[in-house]
ROSE-800952 format. One record per residue (C-alpha): residue number from 1; residue in three letters; x, y, z. Coordinates in steps of 0.5 Angstrom, whole numbers. Layout:
atom i->NUM, aa->ala, c1->X, c2->Y, c3->Z
...
END
This chain:
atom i->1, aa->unk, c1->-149, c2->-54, c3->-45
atom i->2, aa->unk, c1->-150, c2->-60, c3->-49
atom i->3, aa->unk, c1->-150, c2->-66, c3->-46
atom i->4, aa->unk, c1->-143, c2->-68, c3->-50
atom i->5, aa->unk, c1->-140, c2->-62, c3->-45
atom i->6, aa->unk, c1->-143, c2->-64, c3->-39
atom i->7, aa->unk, c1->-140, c2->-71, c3->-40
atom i->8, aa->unk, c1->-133, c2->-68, c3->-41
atom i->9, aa->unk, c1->-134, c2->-64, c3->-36
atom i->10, aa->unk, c1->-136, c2->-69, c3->-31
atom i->11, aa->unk, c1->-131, c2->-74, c3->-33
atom i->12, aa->unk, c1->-125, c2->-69, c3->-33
atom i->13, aa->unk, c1->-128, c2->-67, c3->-25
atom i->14, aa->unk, c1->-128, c2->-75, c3->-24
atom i->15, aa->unk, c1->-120, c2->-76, c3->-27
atom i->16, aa->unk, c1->-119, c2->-70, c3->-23
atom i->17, aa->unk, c1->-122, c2->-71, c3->-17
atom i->18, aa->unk, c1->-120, c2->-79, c3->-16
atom i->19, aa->unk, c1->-113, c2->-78, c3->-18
atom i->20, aa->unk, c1->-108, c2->-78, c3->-11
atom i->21, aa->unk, c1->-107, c2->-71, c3->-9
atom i->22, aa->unk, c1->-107, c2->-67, c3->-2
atom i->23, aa->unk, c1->-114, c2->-68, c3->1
atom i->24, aa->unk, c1->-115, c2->-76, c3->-2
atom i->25, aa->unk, c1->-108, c2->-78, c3->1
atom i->26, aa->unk, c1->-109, c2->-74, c3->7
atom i->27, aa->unk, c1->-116, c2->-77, c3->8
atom i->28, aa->unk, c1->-113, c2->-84, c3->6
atom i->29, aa->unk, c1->-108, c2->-82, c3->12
atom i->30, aa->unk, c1->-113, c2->-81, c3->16
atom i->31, aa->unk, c1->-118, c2->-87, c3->15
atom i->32, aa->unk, c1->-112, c2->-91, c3->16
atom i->33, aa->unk, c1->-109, c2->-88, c3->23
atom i->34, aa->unk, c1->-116, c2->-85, c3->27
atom i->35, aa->unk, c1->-121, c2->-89, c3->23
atom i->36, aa->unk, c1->-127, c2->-88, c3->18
atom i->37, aa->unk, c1->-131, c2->-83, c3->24
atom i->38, aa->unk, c1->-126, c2->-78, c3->24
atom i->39, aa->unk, c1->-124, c2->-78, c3->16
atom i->40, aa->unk, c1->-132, c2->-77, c3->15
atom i->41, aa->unk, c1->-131, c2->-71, c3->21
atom i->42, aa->unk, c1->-125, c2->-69, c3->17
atom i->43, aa->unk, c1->-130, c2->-69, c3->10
atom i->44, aa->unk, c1->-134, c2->-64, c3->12
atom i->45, aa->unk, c1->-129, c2->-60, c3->12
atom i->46, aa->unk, c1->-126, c2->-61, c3->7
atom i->47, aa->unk, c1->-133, c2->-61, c3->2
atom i->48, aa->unk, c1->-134, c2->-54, c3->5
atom i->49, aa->unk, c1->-127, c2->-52, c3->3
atom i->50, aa->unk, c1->-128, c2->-54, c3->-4
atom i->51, aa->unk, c1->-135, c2->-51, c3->-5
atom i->52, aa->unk, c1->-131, c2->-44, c3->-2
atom i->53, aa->unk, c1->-126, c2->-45, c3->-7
atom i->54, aa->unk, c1->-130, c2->-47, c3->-13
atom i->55, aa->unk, c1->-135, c2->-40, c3->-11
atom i->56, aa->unk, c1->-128, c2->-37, c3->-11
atom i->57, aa->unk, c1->-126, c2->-40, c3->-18
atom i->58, aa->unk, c1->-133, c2->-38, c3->-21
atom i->59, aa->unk, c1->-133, c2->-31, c3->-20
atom i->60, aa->unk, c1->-126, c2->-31, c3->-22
atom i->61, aa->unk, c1->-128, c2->-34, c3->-29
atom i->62, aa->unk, c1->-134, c2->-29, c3->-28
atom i->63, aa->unk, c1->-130, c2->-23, c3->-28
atom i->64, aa->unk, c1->-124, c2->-26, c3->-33
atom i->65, aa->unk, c1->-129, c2->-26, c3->-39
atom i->66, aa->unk, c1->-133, c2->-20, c3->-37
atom i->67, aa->unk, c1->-126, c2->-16, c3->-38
atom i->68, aa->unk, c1->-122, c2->-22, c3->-44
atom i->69, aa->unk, c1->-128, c2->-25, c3->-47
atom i->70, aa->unk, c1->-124, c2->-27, c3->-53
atom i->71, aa->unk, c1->-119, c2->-31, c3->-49
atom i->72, aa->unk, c1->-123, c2->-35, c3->-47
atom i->73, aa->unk, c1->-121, c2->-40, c3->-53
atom i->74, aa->unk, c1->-113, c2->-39, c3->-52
atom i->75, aa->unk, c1->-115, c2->-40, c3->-44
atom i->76, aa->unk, c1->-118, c2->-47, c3->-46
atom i->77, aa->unk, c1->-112, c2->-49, c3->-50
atom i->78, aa->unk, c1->-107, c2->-47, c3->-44
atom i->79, aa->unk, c1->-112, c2->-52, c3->-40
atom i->80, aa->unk, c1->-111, c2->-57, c3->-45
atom i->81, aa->unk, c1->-103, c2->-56, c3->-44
atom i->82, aa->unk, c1->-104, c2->-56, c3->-37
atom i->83, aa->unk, c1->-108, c2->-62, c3->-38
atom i->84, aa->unk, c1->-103, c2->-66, c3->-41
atom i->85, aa->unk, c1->-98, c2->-64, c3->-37
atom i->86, aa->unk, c1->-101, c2->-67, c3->-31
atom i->87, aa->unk, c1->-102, c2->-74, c3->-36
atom i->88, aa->unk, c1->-95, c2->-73, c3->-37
atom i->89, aa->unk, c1->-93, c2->-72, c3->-29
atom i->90, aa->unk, c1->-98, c2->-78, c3->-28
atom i->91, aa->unk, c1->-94, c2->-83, c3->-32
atom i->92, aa->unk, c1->-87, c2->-81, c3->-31
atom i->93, aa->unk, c1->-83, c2->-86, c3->-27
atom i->94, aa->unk, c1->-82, c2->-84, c3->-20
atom i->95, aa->unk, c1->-77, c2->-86, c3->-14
atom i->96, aa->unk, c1->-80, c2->-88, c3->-7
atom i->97, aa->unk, c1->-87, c2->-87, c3->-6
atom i->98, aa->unk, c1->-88, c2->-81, c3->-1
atom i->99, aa->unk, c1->-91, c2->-82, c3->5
atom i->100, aa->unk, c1->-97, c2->-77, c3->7
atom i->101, aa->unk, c1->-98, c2->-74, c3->14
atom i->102, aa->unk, c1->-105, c2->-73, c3->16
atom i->103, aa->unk, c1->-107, c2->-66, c3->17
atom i->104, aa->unk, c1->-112, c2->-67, c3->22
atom i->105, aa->unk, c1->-118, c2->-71, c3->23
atom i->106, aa->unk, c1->-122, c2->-64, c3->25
atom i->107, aa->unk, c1->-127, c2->-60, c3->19
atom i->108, aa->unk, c1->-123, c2->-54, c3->20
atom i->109, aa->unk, c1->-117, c2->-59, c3->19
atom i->110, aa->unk, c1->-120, c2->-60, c3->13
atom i->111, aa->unk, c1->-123, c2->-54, c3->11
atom i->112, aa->unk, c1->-117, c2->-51, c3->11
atom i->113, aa->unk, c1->-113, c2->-57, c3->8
atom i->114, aa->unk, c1->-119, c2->-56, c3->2
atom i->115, aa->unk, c1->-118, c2->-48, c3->1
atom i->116, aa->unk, c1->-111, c2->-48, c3->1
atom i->117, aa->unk, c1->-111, c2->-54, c3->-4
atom i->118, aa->unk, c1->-108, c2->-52, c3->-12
atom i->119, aa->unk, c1->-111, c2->-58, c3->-15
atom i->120, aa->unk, c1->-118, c2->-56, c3->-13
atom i->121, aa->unk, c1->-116, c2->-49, c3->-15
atom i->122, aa->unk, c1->-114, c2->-51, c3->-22
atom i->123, aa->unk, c1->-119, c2->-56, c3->-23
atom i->124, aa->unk, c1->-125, c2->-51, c3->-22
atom i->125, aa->unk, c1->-121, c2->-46, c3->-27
atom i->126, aa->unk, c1->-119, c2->-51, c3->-31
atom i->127, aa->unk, c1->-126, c2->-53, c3->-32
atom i->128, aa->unk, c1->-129, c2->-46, c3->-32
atom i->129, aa->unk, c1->-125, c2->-44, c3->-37
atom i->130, aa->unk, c1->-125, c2->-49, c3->-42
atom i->131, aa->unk, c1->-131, c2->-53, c3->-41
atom i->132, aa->unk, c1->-136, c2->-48, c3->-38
atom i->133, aa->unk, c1->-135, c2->-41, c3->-40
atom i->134, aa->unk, c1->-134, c2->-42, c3->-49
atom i->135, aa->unk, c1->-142, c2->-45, c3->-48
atom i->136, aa->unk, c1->-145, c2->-41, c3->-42
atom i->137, aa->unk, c1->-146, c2->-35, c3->-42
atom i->138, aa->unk, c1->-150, c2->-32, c3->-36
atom i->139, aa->unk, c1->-148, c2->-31, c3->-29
atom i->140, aa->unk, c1->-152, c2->-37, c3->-27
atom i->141, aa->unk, c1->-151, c2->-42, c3->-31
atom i->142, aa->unk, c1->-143, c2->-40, c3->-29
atom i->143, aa->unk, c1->-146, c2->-41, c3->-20
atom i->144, aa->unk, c1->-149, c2->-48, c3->-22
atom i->145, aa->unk, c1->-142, c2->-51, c3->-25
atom i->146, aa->unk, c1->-140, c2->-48, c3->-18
atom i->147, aa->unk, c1->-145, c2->-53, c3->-15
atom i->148, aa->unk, c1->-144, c2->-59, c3->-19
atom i->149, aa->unk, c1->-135, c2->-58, c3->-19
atom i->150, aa->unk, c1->-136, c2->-60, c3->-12
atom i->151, aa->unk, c1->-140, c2->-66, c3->-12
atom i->152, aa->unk, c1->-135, c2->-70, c3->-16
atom i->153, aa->unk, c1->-130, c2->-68, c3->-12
atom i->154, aa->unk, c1->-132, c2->-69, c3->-6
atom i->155, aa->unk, c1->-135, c2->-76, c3->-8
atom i->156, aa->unk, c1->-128, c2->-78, c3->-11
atom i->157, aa->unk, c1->-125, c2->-77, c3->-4
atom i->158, aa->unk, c1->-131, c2->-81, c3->0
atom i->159, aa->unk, c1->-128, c2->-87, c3->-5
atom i->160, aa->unk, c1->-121, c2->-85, c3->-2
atom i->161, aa->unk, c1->-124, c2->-85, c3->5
atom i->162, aa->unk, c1->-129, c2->-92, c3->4
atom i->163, aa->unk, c1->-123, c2->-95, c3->1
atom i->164, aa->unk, c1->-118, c2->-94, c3->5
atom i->165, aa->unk, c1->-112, c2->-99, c3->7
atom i->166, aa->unk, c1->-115, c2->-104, c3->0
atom i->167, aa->unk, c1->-115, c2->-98, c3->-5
atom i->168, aa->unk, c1->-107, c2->-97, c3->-3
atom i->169, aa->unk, c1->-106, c2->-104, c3->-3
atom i->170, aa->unk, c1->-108, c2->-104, c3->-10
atom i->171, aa->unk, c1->-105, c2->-98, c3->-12
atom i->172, aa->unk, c1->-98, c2->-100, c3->-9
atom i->173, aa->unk, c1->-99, c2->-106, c3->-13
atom i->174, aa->unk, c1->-101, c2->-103, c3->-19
atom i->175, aa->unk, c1->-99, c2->-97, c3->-20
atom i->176, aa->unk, c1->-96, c2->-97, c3->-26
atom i->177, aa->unk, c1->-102, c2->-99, c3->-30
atom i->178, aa->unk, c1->-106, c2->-94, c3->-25
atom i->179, aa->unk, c1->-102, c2->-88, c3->-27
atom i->180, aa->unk, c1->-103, c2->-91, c3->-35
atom i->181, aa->unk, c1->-110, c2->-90, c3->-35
atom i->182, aa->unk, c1->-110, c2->-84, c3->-30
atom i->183, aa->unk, c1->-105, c2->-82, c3->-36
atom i->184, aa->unk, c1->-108, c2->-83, c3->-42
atom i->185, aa->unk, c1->-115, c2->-80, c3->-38
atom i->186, aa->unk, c1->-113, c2->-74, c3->-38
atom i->187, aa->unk, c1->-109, c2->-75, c3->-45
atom i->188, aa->unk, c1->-117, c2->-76, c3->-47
atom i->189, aa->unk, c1->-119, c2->-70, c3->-42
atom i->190, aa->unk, c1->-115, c2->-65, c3->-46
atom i->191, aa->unk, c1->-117, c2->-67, c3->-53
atom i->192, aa->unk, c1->-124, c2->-65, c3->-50
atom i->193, aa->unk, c1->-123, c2->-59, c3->-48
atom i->194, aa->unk, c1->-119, c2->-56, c3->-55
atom i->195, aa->unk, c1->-124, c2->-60, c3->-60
atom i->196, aa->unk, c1->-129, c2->-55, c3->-60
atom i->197, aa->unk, c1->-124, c2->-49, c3->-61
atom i->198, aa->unk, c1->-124, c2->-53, c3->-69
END
């Protein structure tokens, strides 16, 4: 993998896993209403989750191109699709801000948060499929993209949590500015992930 794919990869990680979704808004909930120690406790459930999640994904992905190795272009172009889309949901105009419910501040709450979590599915097979899969072949270089997917995640939901109340302020402030660049980052993700097909 050159170091051009893994700096895509990273950054479609970082798009994907700083961007407002169940585990960071819930950990923001968190923070706000039990306090930093509890959304940490929370944390390690929610990192345990992801790593299960991305395990799962890396044996999905392992599996899928032992049986549709040459689909592997065409499942790299419906990530890019997806990609787009969620640009697209990121920057369309939404009513009332919704309000997140905290569900817990427990590992297991978090963990089971975690597993439950479309987002961390999606990001772990999108990034497979498109960015690990067309340049690695074996089995091991597939478990440590297994590894690395987490990280990123995982730290962008320790920014939700360290940022807190100051983070939502800035973002209920700025929101349309934010959602632009989330936008046009994942406009730029998906580019990434189609350009080597060409």
């Amino acid at each position: 993998m050159t170091s051009a794919m893994v700096a895509g990869l990273a950054f479609y990680c970082f798009v994907q896993g700083i961007t407002p979704g169940p585990a960071n808004l819930c950990s923001l909930a968190t923070v706000l209403r039990d306090g930093k120690a509890a959304a940490l406790r929370q944390w390690w459930g929610l990192t345990a989750g992801f790593y299960v999640v991305s395990f799962a994904a890396v044996f999905v992905a392992w599996s899928a191109r032992q049986l549709i190795g040459e689909a592997i272009p065409l499942l790299s172009a419906i990530g890019a699709l997806y990609v787009l889309w969620l640009a697209w949901s990121i920057a369309a105009p939404r009513g009332k801000a919704h309000k997140e419910v905290s569900a817990g501040s427990t590992a297991v709450a978090g963990f089971l948060l975690q597993i439950a979590n479309v987002k961390v599915l999606v990001l772990c097979l999108t990034a497979l499929f498109s960015y690990v899969l067309p340049l690695v072949d074996g089995f091991p270089g597939l478990l440590a993209a297994g590894f690395f997917l987490p990280v990123i995640g995982t730290a962008c939901n320790l920014v939700w949590i360290y940022a807190g109340s100051l983070l939502q302020g800035c973002y209920e402030s700025h929101r349309k500015l934010v959602d632009g660049i989330m936008a046009l980052s994942l406009v730029l993700c998906a580019a990434g992930m189609v350009l080597p097909l060409f």
